[in-house]
Backbone as a ProteinNet text record, in pm:
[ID]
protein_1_A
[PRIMARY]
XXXXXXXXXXXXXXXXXXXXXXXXXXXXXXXXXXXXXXXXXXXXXXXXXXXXXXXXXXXXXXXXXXXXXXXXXXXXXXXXXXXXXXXXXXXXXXXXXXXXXXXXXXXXXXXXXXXXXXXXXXXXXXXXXXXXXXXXXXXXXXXXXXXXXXXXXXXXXXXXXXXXXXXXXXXXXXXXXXXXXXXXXXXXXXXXXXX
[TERTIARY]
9755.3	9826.2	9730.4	9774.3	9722.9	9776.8	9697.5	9751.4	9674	9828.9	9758.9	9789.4	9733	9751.8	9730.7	9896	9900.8	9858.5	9798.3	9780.8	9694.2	9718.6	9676.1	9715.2	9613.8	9713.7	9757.6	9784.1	9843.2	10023.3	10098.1	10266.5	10278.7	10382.9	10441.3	10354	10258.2	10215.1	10258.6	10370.4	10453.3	10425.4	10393.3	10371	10470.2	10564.6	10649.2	10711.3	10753	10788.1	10734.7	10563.6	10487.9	10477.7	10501.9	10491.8	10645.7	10715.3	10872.9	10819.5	10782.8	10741.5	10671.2	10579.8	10474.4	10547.2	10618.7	10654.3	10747.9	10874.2	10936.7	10890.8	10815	10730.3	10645.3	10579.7	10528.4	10615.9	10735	10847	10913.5	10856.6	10940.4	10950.5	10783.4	10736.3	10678.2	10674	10649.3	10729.3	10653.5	10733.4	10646.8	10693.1	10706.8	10754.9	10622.8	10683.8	10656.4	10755.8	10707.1	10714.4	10589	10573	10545.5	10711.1	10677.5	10596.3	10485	10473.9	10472.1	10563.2	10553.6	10683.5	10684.9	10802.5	10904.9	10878.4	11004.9	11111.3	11039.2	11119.2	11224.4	11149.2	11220.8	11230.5	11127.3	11169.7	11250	11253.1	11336.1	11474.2	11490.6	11678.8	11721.1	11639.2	11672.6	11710.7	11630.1	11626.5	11769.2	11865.2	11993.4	12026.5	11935	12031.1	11918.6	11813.1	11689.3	11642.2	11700.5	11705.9	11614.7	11489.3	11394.7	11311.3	11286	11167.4	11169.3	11145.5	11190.3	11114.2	11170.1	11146.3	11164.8	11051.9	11032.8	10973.4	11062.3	11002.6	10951.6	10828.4	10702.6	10649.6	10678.9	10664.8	10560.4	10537.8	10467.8	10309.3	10244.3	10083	10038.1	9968.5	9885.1	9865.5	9767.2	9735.4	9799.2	9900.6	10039.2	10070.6	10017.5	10067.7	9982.3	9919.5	9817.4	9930	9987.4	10087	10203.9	10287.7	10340.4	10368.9	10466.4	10471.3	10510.7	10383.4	10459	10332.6	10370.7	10255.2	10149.5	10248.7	10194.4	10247.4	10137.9	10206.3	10160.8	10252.7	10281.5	10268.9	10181.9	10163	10171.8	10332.1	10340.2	10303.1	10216	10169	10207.2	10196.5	10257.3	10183	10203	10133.4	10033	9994.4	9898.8	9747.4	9683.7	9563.2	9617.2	9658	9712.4	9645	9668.7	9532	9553.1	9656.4	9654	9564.2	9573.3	9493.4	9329.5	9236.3	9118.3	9157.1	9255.7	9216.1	9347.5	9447.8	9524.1	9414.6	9321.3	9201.1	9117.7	9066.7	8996.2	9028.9	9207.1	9247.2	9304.5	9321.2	9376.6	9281.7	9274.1	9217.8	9266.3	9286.5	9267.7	9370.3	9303.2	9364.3	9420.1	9502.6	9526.6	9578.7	9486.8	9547.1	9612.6	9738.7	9791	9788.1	9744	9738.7	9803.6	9795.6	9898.7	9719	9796.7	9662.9	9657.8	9626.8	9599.2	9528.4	9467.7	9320.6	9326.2	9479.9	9489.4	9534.1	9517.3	9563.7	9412	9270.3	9177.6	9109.8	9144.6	9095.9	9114.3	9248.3	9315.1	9263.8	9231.4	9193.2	9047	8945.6	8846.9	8853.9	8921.5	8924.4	8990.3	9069.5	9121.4	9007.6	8955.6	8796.8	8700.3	8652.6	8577.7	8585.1	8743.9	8746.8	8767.9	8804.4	8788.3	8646.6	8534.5	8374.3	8343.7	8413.6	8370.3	8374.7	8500.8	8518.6	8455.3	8333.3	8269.5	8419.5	8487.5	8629.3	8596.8	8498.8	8487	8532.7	8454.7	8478.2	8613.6	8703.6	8821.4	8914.4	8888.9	8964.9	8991.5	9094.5	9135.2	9236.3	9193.6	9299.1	9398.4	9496.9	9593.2	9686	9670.1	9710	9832.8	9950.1	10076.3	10134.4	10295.7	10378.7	10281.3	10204.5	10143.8	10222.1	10160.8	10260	10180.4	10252.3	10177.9	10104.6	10055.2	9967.7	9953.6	9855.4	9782.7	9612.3	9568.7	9404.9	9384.3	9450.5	9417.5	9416	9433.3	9428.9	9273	9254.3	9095.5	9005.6	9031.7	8950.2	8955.9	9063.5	9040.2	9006.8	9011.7	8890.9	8789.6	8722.1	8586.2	8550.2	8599.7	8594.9	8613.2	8678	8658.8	8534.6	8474.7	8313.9	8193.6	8209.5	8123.5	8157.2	8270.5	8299.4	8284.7	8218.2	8231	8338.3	8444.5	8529.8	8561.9	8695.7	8750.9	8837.5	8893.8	9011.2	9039	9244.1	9301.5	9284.5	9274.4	9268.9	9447.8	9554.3	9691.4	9716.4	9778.6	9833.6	9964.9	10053	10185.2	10258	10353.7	10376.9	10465.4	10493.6	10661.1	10743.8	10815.6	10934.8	11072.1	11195.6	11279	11317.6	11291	11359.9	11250	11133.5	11043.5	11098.1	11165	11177.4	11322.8	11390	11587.7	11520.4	11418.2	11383.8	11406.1	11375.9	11404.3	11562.7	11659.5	11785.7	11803.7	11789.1	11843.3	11779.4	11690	11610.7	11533.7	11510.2	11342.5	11380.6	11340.1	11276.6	11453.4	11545.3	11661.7	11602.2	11573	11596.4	11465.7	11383.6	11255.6	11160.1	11148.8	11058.2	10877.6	10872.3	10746.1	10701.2	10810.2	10758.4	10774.2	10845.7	10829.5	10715.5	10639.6	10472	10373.5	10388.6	10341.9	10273.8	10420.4	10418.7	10356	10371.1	10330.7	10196.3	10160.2	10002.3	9918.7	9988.3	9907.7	9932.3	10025.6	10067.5	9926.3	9907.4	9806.2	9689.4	9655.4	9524.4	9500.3	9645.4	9626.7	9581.7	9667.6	9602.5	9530.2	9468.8	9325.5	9228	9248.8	9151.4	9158.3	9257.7	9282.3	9206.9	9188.6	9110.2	8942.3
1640.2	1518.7	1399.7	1269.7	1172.9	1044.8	992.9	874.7	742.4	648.9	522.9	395.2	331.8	264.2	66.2	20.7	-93.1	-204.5	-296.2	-350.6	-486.1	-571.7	-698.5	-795.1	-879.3	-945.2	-1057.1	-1156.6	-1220.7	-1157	-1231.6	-1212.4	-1258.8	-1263.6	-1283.1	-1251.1	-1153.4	-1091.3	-988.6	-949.9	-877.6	-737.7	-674	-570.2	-477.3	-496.8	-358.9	-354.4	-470.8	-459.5	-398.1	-430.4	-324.8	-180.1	-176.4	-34	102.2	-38	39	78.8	-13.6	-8.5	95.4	123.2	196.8	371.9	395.1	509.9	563	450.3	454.7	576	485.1	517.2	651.8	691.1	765.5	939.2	873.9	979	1063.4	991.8	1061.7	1197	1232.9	1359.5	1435.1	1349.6	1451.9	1370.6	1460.8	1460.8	1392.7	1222.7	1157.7	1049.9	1013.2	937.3	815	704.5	570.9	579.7	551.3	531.9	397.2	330.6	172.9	166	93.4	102.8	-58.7	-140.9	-275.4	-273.2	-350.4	-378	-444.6	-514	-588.5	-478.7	-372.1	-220.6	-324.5	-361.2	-403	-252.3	-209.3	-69.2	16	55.1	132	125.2	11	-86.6	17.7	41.7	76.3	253.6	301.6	433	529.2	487.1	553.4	514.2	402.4	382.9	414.4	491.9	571.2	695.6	773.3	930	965.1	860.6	935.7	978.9	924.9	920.3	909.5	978.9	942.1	821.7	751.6	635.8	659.1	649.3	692.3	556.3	551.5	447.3	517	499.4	572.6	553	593.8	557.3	718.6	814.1	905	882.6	957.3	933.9	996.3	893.1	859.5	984.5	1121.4	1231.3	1311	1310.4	1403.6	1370.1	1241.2	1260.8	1325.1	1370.6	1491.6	1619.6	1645.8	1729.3	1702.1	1603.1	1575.1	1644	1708	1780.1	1724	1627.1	1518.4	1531	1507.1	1506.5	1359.5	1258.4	1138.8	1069.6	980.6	910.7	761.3	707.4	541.4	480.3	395.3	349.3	201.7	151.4	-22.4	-33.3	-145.6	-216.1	-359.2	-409.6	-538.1	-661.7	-750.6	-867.6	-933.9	-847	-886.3	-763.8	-778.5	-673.2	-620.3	-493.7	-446	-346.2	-270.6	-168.1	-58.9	-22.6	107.6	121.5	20.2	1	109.3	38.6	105.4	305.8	278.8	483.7	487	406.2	380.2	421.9	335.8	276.8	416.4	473.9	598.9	721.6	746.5	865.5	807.2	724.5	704.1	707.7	785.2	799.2	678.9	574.3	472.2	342.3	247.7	130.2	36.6	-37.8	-111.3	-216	-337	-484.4	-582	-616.8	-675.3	-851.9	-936.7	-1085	-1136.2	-1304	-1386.7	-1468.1	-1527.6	-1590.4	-1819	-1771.4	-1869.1	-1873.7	-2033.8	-2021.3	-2006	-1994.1	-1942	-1815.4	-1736.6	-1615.5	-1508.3	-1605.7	-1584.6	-1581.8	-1672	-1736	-1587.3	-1573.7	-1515.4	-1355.4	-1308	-1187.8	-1103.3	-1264	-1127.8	-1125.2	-1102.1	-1018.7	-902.8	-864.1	-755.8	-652.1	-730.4	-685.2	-644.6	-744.6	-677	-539.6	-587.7	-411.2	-302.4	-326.8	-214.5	-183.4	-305.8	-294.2	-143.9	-213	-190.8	-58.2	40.3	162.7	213.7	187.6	253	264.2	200.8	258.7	156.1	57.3	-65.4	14.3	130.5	190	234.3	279.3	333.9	210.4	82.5	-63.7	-74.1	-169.8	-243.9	-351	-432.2	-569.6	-552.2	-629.4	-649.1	-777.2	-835.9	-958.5	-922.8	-959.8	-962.8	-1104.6	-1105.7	-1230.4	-1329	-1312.5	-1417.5	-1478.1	-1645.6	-1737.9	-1715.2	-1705.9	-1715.7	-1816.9	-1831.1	-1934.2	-2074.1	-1968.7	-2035.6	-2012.7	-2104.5	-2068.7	-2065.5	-2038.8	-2024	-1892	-1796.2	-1642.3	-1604.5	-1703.3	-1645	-1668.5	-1832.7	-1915	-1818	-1729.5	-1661.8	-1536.6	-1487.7	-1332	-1439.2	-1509.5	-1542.5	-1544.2	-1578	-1598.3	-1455.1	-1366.1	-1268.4	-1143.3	-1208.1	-1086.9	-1160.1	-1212.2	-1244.3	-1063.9	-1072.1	-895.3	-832	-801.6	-656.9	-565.1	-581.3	-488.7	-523.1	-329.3	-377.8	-469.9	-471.4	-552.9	-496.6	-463.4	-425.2	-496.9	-406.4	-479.9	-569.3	-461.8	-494.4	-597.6	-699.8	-800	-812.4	-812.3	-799.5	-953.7	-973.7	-1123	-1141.1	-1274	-1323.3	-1320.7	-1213.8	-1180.5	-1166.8	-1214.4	-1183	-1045.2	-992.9	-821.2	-762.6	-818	-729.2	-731.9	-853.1	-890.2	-829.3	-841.2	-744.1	-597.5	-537.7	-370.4	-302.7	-361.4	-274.6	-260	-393.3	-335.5	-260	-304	-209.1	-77	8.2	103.5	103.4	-5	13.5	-71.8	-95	-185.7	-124.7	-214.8	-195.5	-195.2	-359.5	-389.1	-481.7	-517.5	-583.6	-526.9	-528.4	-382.4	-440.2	-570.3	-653.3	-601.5	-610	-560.9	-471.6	-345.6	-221.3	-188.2	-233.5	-182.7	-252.8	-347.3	-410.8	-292.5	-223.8	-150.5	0.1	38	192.8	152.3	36.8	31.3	43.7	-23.9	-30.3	99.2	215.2	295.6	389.8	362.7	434.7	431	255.3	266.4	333.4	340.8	400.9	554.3	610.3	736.9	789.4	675.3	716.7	705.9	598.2	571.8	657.6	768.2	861.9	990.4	962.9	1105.5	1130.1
10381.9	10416.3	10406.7	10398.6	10369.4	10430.5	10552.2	10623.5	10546.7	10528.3	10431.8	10531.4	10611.9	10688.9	10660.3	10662.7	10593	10744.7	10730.1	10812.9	10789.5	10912.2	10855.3	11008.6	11014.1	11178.2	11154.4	11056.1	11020.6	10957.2	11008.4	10971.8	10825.2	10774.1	10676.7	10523.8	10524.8	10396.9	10334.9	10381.9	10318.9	10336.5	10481	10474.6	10485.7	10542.6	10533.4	10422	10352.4	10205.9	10131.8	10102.4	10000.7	10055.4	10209.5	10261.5	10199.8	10224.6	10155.4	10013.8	9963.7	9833.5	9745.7	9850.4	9773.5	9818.5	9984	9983.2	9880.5	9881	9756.6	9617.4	9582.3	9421.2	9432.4	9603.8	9601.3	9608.8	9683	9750	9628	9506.2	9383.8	9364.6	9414.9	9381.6	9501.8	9611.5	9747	9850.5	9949.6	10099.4	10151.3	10174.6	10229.3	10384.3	10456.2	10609.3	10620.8	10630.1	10673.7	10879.5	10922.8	11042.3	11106.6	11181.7	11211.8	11339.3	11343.3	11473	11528	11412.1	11430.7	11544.7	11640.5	11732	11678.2	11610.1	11529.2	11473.7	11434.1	11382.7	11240.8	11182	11018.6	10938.8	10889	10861.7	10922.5	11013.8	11091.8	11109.6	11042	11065.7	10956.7	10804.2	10711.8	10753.2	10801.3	10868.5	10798.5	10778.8	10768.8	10617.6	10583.5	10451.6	10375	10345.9	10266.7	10288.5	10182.4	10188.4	10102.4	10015.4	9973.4	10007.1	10165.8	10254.9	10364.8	10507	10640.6	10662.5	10774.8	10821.2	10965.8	11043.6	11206.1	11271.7	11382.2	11443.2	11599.5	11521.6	11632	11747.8	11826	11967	12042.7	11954.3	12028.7	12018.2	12054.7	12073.7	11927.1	11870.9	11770.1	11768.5	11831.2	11815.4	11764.9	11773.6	11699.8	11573.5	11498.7	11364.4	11284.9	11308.8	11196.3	11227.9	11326.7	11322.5	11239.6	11190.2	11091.3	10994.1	10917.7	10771.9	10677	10620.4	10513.4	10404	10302.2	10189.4	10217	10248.9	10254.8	10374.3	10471.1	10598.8	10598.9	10538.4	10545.6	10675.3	10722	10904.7	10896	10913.3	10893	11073.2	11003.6	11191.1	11193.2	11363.9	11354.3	11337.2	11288.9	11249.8	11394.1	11470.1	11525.4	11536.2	11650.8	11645.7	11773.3	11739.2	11888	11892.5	12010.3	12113.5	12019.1	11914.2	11842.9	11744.8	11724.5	11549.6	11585.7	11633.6	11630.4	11601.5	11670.7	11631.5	11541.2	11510	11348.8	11241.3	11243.7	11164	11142	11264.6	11280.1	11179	11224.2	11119.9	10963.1	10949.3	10818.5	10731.6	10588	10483.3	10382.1	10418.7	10341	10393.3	10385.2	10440	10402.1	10392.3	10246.6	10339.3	10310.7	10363.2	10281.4	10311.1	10185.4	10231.3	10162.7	10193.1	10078.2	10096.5	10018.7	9984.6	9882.5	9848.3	9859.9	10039.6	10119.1	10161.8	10204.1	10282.8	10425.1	10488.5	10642.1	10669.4	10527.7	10523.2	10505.5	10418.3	10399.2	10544.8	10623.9	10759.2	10867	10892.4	10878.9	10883	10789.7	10710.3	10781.5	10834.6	10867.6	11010.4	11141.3	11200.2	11162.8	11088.5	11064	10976.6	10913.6	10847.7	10915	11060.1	11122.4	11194.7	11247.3	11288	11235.5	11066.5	11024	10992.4	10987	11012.9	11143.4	11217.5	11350	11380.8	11292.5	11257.7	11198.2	11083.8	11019.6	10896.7	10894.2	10748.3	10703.6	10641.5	10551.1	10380.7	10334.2	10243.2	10214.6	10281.3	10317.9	10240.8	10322.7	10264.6	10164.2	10106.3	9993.7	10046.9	9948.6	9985.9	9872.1	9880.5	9777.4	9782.8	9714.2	9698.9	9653.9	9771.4	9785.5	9781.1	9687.3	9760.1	9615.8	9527.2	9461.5	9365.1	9385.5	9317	9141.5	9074.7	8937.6	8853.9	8779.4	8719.6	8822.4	8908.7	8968	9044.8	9052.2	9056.3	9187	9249.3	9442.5	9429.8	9376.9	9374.2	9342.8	9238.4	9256	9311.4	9353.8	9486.9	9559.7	9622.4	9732.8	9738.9	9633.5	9543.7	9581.5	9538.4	9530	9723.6	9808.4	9935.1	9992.2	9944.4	9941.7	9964.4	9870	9797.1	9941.2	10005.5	10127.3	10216	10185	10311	10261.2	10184.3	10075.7	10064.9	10087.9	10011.9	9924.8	9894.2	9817.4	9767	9640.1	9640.3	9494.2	9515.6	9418	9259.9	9178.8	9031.4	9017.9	9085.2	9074.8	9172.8	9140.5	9173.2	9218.1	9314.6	9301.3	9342.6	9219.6	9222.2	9354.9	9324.1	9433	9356	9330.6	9257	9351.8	9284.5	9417.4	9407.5	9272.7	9293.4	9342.9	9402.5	9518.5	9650.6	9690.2	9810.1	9787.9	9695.7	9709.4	9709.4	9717.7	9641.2	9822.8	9882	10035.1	10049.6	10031.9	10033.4	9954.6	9808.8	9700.7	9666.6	9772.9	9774	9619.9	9617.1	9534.7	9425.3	9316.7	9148.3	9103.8	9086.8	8985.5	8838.6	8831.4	8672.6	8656.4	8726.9	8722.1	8598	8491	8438.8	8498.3	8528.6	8550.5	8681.8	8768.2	8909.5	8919.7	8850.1	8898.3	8793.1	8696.7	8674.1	8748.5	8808.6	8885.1	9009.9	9044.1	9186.7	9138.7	8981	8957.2	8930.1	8825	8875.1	8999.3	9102.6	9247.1	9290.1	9279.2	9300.9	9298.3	9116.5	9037.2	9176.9	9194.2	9225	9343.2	9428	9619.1	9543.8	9475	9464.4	9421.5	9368.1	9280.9	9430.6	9460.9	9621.5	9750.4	9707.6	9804.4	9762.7	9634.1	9588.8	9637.2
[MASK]
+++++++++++++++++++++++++++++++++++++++++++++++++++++++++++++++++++++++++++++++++++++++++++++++++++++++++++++++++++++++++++++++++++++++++++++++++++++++++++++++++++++++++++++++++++++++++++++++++++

């Protein structure tokens, strides 16, 4: 099993979206868990209407999901730094912070950095530049602001498309062919970074 833990303490970077997203694409071929442990419970609304992948809104003790029988365990958290994260952070085999490419989103970005410092999981990390506006040069201004923390950061880019933001109702990429390679590239890279 393999816990991929999306997280970030800034709101609106689109995390449970890319979290739908990525279980989605991943659920094709295994057994699949999205675990909300955001209070807002946005994932969890969906719960009844997505049969490729369970969707649990998690309320038991962190210790029990290594008990879990899932190939892969998706962990959406809530847009702040709450008391779970540090041992979130602890068991997950890879972390994936998704940001917008802003300078209060950059601002933003390294407490969530330090504590994954603070875990010894700096290696574990990757950023991913979610929600990006296109032909535009603030994406790399903020790669460059970036390489001060040493991580990673995704080669895949995922734009502001609206069939990203319709793909949670419409259970995943209809007719996008841009954003759904968009999402199998990044796909590529989580599981390459899991290996």
């Amino acid at each position: 099993m393999k816990i991929i833990l999306i997280t970030h303490q800034k709101g609106g970077v689109g995390k449970s979206t890319l979290t739908f997203n990525l279980a989605q694409n991943i659920s094709k071929n295994t057994k699949v868990a999205v675990l909300d442990f955001d209070l807002q419970g946005s994932l969890s609304r969906l719960k009844e209407m997505t049969d490729d992948f369970d969707i649990i809104p998690y309320q038991d003790s962190i210790d029990l999901i290594n008990d879990l029988d899932y190939d892969f365990i998706f962990i959406d958290t809530p847009p702040y730094l709450s008391n779970h994260l540090p041992k979130l952070i602890q068991i997950a085999d890879l972390i994936i912070i998704p940001t917008k490419a802003g300078f209060l989103d950059l601002l933003a970005i390294e407490s969530t950095i330090n504590l994954i410092k603070s875990e010894n999981k700096i290696a574990q990390a990757i950023v991913v530049f979610n929600m990006i506006k296109v032909n535009t040069t603030l994406t790399m201004d903020i790669i460059m602001g970036l390489h001060e923390y040493n991580i990673k950061i995704a080669n895949t880019h995922i734009s502001d498309l609206v069939s990203i933001t319709r793909s949670v109702l419409e259970k995943g990429i209809k007719s996008d062919k841009n954003a759904q390679k968009q999402l199998d590239n990044l796909t590529k890279e989580v599981l390459t970074a899991l290996i």
